[in-house]
ChimeraX commands (.cxc) that place a marker at each C-alpha (Angstrom):
marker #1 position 68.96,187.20,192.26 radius 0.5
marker #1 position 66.59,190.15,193.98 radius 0.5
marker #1 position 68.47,192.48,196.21 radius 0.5
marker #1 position 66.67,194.34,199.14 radius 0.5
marker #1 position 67.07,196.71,201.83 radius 0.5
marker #1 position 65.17,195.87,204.78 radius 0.5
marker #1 position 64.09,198.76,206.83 radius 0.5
marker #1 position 63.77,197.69,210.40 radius 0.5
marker #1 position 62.53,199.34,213.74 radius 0.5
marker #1 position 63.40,197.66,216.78 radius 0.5
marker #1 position 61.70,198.15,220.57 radius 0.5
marker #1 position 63.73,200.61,222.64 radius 0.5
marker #1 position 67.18,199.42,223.08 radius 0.5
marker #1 position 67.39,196.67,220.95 radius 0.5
marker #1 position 69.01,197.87,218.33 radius 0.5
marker #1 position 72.58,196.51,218.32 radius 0.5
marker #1 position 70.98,192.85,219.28 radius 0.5
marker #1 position 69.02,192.94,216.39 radius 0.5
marker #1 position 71.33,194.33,213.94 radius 0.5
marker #1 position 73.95,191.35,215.16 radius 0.5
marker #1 position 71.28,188.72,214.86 radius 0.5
marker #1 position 69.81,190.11,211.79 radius 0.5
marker #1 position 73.81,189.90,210.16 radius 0.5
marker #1 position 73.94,186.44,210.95 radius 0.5
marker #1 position 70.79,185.39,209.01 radius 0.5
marker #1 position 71.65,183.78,205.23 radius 0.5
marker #1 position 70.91,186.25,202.50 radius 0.5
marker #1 position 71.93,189.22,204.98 radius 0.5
marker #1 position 75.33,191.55,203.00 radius 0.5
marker #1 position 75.36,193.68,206.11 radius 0.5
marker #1 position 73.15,195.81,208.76 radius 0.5
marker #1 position 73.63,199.11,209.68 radius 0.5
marker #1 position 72.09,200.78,212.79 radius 0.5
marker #1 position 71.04,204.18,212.10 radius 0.5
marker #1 position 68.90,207.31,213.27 radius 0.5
marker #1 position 65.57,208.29,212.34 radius 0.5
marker #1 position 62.27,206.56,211.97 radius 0.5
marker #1 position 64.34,203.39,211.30 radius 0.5
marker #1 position 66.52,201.98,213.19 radius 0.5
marker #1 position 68.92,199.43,211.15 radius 0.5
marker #1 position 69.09,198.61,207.62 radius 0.5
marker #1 position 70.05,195.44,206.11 radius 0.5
marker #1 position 71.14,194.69,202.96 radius 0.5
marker #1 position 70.24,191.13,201.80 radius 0.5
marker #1 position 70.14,188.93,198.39 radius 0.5
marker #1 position 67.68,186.20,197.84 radius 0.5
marker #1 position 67.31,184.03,194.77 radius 0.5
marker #1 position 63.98,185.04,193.81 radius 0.5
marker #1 position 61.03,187.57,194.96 radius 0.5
marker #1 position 59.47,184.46,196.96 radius 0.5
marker #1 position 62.61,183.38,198.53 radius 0.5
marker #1 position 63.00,187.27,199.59 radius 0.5
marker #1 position 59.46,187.70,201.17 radius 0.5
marker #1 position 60.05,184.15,203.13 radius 0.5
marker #1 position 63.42,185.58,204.50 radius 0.5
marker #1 position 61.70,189.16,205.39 radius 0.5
marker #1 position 58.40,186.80,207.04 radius 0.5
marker #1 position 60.22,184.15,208.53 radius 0.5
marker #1 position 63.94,185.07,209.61 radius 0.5
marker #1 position 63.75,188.94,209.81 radius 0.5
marker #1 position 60.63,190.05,211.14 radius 0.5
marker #1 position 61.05,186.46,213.88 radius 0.5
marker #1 position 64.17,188.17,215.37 radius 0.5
marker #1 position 63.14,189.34,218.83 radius 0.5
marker #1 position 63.15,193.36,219.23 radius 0.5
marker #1 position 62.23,193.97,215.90 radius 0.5
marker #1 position 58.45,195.42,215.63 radius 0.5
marker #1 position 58.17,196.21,211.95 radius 0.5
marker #1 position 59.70,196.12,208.73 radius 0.5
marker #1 position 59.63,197.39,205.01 radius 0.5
marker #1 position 61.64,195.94,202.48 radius 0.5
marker #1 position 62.51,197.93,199.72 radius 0.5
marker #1 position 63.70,195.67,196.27 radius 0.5
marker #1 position 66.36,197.21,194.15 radius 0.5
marker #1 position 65.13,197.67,190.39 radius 0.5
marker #1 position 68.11,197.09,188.58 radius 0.5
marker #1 position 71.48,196.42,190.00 radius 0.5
marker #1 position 73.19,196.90,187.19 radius 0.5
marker #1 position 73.05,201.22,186.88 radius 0.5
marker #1 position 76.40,202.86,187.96 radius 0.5
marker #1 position 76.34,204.27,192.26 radius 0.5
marker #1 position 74.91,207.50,192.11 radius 0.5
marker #1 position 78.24,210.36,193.48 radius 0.5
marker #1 position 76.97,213.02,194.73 radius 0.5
marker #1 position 79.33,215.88,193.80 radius 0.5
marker #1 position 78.88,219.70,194.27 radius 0.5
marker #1 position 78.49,222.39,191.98 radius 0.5
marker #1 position 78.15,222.24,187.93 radius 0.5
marker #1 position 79.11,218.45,188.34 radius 0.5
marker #1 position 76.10,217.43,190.41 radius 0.5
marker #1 position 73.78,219.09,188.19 radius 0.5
marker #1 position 75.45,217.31,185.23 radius 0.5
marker #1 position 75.93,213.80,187.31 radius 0.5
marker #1 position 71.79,214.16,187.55 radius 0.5
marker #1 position 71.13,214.78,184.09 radius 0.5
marker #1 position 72.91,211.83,183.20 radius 0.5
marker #1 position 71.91,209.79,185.94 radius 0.5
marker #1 position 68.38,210.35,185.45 radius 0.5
marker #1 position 68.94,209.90,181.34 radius 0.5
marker #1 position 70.24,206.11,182.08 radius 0.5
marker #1 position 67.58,205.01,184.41 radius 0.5
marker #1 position 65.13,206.15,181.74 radius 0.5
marker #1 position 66.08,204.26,178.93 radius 0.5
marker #1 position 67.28,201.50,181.26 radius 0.5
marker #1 position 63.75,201.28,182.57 radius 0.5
marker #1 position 61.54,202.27,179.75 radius 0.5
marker #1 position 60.23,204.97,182.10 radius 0.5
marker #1 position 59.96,209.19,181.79 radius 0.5
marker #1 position 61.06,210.89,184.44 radius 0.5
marker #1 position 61.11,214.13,185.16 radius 0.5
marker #1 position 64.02,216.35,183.60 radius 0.5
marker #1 position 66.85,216.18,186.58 radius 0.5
marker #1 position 67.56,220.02,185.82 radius 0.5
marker #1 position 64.34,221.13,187.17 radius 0.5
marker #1 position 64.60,219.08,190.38 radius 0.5
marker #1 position 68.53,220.06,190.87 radius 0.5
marker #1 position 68.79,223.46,190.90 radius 0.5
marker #1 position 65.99,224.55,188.36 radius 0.5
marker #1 position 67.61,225.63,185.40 radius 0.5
marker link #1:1,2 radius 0.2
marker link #1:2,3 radius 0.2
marker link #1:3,4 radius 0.2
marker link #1:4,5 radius 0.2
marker link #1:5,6 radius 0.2
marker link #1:6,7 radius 0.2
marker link #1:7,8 radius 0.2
marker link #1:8,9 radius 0.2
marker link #1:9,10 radius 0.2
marker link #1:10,11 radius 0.2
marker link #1:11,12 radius 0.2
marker link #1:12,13 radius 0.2
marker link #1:13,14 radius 0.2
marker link #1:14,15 radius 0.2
marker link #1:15,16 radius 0.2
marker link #1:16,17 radius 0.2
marker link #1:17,18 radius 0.2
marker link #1:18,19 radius 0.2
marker link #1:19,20 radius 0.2
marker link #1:20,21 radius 0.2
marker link #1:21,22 radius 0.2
marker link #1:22,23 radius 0.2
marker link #1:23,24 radius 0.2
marker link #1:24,25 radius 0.2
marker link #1:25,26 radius 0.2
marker link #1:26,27 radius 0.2
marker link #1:27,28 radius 0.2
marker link #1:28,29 radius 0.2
marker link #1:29,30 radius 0.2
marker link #1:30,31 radius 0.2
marker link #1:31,32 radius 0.2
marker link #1:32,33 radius 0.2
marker link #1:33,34 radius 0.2
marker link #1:34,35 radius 0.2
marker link #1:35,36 radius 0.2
marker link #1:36,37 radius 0.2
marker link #1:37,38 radius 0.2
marker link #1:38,39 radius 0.2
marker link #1:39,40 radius 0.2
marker link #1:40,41 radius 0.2
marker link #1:41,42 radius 0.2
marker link #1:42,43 radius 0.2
marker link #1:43,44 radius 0.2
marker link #1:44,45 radius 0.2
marker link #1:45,46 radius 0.2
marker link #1:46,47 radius 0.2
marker link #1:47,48 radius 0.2
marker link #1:48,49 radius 0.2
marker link #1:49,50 radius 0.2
marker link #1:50,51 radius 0.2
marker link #1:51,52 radius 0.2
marker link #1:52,53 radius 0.2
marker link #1:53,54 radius 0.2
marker link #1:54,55 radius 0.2
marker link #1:55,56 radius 0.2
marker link #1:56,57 radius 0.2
marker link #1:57,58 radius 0.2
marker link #1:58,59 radius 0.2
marker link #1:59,60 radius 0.2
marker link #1:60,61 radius 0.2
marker link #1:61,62 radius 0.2
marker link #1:62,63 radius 0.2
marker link #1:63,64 radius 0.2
marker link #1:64,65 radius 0.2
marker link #1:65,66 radius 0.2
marker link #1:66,67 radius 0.2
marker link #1:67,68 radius 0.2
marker link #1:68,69 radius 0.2
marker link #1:69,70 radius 0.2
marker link #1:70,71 radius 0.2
marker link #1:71,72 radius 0.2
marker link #1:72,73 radius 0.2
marker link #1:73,74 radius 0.2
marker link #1:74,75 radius 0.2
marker link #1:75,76 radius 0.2
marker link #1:76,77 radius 0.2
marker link #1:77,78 radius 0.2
marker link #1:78,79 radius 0.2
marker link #1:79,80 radius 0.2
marker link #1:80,81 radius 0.2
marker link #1:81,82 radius 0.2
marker link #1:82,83 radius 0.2
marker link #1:83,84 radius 0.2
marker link #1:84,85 radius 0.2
marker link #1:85,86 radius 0.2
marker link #1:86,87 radius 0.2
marker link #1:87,88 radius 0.2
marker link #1:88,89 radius 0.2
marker link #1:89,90 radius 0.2
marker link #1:90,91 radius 0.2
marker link #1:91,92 radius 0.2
marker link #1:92,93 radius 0.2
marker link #1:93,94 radius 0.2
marker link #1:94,95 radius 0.2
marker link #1:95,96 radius 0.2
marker link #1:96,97 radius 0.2
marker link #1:97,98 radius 0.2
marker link #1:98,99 radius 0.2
marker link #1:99,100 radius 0.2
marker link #1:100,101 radius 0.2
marker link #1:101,102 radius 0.2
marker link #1:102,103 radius 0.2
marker link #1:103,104 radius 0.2
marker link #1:104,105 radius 0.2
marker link #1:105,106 radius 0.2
marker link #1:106,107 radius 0.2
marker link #1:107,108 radius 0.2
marker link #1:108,109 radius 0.2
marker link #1:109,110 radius 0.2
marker link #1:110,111 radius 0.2
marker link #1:111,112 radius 0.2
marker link #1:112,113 radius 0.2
marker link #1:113,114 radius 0.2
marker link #1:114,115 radius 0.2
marker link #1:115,116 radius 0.2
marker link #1:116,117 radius 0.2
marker link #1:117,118 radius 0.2
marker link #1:118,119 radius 0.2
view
């Protein structure tokens, strides 16, 4: 299965229509309407990256109102939710964090204590 959040901007006013027809479209776990450059996000499940791009194509980006997308695949479902805490935790949640998706990955990243809070 490929999980995806699908960033969508809608045409001015539109955005609770879409994010109620977008909900109703197989694949779709939920949409949220939100501020910024976007204006709802949906996340959806399809069985393969094919089946995904078809849904985005066909279903998503056909809904009336919506005027462009970008779909953003998760990499691996299986890491722990990311908590943001304060404090000495955070910087230790990061450390760790970042430690796991590196070896889950097979990818260096940079040291989390010198992009939270520099030590």
């Amino acid at each position: 299965m490929v999980r995806a959040y699908v960033l969508i901007q809608t045409e001015v006013g539109q955005t609770g229509r879409v994010a109620g027809e977008v909900a109703e479209i197989e694949g779709t776990d939920s949409t949220v309407p939100v501020a910024g450059p976007y204006d709802v996000i949906a996340t959806v499940e399809a069985s393969s990256i094919d089946a995904l791009g078809k849904m985005v194509v066909s279903r998503i980006q056909g809904v009336r109102g919506v005027t462009r997308t970008l779909t953003c695949t998760v990499v691996r479902a299986g890491l722990p939710p990311i908590q943001l805490t304060r404090g000495v935790e955070s910087h230790q949640a990061a450390r760790a964090t970042s430690w796991m998706v590196s070896n889950s990955i097979g990818v260096s990243l940079p040291r989390a204590d010198a992009v939270v809070g520099g030590r």
